[in-house]
VMD Tcl script that draws the C-alpha trace (Angstrom):
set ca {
  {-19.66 -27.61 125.28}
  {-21.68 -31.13 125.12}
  {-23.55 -31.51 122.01}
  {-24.92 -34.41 122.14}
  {-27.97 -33.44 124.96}
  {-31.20 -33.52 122.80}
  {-34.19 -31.61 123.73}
  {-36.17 -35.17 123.88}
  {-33.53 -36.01 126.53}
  {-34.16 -33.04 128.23}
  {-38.30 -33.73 128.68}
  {-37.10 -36.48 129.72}
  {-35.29 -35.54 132.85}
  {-37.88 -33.14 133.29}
  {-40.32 -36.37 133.58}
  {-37.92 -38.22 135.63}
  {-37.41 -35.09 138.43}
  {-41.28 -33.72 138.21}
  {-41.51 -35.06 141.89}
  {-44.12 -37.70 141.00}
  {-45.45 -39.93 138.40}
  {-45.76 -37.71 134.91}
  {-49.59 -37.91 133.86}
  {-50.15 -37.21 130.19}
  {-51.53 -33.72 129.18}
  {-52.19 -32.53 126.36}
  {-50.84 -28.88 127.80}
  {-47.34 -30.74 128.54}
  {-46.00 -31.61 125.12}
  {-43.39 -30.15 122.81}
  {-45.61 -27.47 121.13}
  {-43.03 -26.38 118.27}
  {-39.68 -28.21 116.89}
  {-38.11 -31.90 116.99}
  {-37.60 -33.26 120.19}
  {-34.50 -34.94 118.64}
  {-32.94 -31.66 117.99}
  {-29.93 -31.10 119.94}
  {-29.79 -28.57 122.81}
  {-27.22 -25.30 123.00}
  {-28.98 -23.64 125.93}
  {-32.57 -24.09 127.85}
  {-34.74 -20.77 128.73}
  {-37.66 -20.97 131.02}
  {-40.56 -18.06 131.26}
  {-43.49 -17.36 131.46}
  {-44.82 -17.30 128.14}
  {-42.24 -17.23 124.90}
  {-43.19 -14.42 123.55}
  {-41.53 -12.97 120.36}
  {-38.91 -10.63 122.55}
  {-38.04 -13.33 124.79}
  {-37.54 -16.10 121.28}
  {-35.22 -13.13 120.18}
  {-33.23 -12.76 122.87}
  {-32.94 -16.62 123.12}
  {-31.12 -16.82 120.14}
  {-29.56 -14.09 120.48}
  {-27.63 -15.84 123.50}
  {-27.55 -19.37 121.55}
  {-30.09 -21.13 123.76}
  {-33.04 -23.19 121.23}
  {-34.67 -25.11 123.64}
  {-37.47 -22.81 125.80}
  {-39.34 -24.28 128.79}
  {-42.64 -22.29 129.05}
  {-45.70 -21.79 131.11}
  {-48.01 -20.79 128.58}
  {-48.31 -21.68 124.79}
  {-46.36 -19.52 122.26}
  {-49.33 -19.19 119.75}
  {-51.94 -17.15 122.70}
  {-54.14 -20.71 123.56}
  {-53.74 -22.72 126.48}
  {-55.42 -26.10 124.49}
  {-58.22 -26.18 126.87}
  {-61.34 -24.64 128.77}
  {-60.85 -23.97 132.15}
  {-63.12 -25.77 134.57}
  {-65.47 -23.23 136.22}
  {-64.69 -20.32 134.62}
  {-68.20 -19.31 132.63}
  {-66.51 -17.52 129.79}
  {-64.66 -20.29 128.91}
  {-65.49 -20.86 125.26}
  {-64.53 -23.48 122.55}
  {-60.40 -23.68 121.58}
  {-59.74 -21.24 118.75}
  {-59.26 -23.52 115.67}
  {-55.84 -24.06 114.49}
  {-56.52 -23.57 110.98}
  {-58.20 -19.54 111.91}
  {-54.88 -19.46 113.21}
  {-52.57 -20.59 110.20}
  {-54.31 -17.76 108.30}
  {-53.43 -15.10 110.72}
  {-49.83 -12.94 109.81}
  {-48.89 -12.85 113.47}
  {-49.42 -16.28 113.67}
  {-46.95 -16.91 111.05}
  {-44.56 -14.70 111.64}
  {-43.56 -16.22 114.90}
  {-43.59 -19.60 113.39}
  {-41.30 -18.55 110.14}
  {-38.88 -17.42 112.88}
  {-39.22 -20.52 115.38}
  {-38.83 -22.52 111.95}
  {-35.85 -20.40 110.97}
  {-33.96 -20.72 114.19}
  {-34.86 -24.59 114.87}
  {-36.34 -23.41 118.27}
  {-37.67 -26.60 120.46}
  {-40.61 -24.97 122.79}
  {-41.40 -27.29 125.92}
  {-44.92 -26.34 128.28}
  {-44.54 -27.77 131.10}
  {-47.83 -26.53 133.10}
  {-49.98 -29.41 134.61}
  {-47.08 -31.38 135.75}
  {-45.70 -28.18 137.30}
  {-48.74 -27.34 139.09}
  {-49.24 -31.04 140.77}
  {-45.87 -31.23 142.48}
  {-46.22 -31.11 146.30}
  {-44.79 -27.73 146.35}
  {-45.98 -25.01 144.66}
  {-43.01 -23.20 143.29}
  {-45.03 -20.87 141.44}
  {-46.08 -19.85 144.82}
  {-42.81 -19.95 146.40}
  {-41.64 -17.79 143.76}
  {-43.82 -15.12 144.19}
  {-43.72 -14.61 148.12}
  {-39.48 -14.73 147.55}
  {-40.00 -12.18 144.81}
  {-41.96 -10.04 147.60}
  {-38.99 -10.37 150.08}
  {-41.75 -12.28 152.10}
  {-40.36 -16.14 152.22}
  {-38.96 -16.10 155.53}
  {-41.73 -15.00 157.11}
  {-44.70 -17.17 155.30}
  {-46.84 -18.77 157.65}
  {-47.45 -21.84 155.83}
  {-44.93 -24.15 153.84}
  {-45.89 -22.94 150.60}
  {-46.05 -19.06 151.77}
  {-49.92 -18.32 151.05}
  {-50.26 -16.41 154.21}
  {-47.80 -13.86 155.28}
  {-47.54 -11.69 158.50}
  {-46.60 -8.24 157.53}
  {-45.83 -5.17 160.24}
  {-49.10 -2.90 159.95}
  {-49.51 -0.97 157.31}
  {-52.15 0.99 155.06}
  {-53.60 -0.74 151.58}
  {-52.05 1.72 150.05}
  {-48.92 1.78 150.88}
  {-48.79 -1.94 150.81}
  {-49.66 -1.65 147.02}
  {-46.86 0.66 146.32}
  {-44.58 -1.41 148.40}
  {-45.32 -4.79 146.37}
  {-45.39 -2.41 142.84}
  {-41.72 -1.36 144.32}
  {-40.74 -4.87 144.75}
  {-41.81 -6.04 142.02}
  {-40.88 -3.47 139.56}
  {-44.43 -3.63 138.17}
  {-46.59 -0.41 136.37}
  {-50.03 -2.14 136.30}
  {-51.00 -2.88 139.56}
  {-54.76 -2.30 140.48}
  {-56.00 -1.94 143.84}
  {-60.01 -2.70 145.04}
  {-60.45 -1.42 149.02}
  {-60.36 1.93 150.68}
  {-56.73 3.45 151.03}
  {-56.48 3.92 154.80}
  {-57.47 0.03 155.23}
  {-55.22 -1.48 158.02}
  {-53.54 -4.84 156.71}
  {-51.32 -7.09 159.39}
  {-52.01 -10.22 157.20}
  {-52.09 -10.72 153.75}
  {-53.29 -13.80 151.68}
  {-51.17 -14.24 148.43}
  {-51.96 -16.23 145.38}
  {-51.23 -16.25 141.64}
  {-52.34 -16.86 138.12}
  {-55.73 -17.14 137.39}
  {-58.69 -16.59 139.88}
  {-62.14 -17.39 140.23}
  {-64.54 -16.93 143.40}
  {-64.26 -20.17 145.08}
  {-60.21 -19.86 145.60}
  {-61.10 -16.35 146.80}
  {-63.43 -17.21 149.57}
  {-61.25 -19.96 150.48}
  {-58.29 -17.34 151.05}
  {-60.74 -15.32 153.61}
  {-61.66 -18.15 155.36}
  {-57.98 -17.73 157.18}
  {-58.51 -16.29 160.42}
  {-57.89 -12.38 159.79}
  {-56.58 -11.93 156.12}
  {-57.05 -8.24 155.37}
  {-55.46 -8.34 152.06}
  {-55.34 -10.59 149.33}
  {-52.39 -10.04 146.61}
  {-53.63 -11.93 143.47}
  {-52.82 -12.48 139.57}
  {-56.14 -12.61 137.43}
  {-59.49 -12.51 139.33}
  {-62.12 -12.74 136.68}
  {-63.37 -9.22 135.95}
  {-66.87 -10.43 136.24}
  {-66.63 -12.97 138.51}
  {-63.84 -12.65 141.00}
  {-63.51 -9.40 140.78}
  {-66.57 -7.29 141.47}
  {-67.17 -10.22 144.16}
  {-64.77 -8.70 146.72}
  {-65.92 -5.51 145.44}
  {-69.34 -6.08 146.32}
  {-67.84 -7.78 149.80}
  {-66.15 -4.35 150.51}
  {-69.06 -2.13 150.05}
  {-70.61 -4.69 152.26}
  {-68.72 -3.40 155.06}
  {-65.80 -5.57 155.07}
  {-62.68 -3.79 155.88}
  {-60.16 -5.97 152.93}
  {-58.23 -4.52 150.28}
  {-57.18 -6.69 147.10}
  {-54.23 -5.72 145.06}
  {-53.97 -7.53 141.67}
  {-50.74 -7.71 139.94}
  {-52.32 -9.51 136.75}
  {-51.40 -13.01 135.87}
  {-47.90 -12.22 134.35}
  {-46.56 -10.52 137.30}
  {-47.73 -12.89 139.68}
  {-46.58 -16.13 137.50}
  {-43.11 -14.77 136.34}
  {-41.51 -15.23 139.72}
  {-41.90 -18.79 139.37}
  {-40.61 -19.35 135.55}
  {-37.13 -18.18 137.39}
  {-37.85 -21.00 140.11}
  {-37.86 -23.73 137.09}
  {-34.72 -22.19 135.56}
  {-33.31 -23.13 139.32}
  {-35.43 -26.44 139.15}
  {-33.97 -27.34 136.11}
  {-30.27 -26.66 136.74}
  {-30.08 -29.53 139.39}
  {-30.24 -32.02 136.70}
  {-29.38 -30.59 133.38}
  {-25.65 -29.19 133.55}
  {-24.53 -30.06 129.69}
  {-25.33 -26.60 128.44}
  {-26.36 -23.04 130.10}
  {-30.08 -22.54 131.99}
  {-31.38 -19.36 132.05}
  {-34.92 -17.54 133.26}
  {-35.89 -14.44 130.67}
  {-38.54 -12.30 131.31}
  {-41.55 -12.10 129.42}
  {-42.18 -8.73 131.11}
  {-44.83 -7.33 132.26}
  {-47.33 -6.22 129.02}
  {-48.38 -2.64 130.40}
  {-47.69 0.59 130.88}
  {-49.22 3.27 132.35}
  {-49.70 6.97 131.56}
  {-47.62 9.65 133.04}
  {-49.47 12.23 134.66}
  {-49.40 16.00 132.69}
}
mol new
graphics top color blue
foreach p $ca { graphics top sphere $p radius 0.5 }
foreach p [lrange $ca 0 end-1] q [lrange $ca 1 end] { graphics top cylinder $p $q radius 0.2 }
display resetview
């Protein structure tokens, strides 16, 4: 195998191929390593979370493409969204044993850690997007070009939501609607989600259901709650945001692969974080 492929190469050709011009961000940087530190194998996720790290080098790949920052910070408030707060200070951080944990073994395995999130979300296509509605079996039947609406054969809200659990292989979903609610079109988005994308979903001519990632428990959240016991017959189904961004980490892996064929490209699973309760 090719040694000589360094993981500053490798942002590089991810500059080169973003489908644009690159605009500097300070969420699209190497995070952790040496960008002249040469590549065995590239994994993309969603976040690199300490299972996914291990089972990076367990298959001899040091070079992670991620979505979301390995140290639980995204480096920056989110426009809009009232709870955003101030950036949790590095140096509270460095002091907690988590924290350094997962950098002693990043440090220990010479692991290069790439986000690549702004840049991402800019190209013309939204492959996060794309991702998701091909995850759902729904791509060939998206109404638009990047799949937000979909056409589905009639069926309940609930048995929608245990469809898209099924097909996802997901434990958490939450549901807000009446069961028996008739859906024949359903609006999907992913990642976060605040009250302005939601109205702008039901502004499409007859959207019953809307399949998110994170509405804002205060915000986006009790909003189409409140529109339900209004009287409006919609159901929303939220997978939460790991779910509904996963999909697309395995659309990068693909991404990637078109122009980086030195050394193996791989999508691993951060996994969805819960669980739920058996019933006694």
């Amino acid at each position: 195998m090719p040694d000589q492929l360094t993981a500053q190469q490798v942002v590089e050709r991810i500059q080169k191929n973003i489908g644009g011009p690159w605009k500097a961000s300070p969420a699209d940087t190497v995070v952790t390593g040496t960008p002249q530190t040469r590549v065995t194998g590239i994994v993309t996720t969603f976040a690199p979370s300490f299972d996914v790290l291990r089972k990076a080098v367990a298959g001899g790949r040091n070079m992670i493409v991620s979505r979301e920052h390995p140290y639980w910070e995204r480096g920056m408030s989110v426009a809009g969204y009232s709870g955003a707060g101030g950036r949790v200070k590095l140096q509270d951080l460095e002091r907690d044993p988590t924290w350094q944990a997962k950098r002693d073994f990043i440090e220990k395995n010479q692991l290069v850690i790439f986000r690549l999130y702004d840049n991402w979300n800019a190209r013309k296509a939204d492959a996060q997007l794309a991702g998701l509605v091909k995850a759902l079996g729904w791509d060939k039947q998206a109404s638009t070009a990047g799949g937000q609406f979909v056409s589905v054969k009639p069926t309940t809200l609930e048995q929608l939501a245990r469809s898209v659990r099924d097909q996802l292989k997901i434990r958490g979903i939450r549901v807000i609607g009446k069961p028996g609610t008739l859906v024949t079109k359903v609006a999907v988005s992913h990642g976060f989600f605040l009250v302005p994308q939601l109205q702008n979903l039901l502004k499409e001519q007859g959207v019953d259901a809307v399949i998110c990632g994170e509405p804002v428990e205060w915000e986006a959240g009790p909003y189409f709650n409140d529109l339900v016991a209004a009287g409006e017959k919609k159901g929303m189904i939220v997978l939460g945001q790991e779910a509904s961004e996963e999909p697309g980490s395995n659309e990068m892996a693909i991404w990637l692969k078109s122009f980086v064929s030195e050394v193996p490209v791989e999508f691993i699973s951060t996994g969805e974080p819960f669980w739920v309760p058996k019933k006694v």
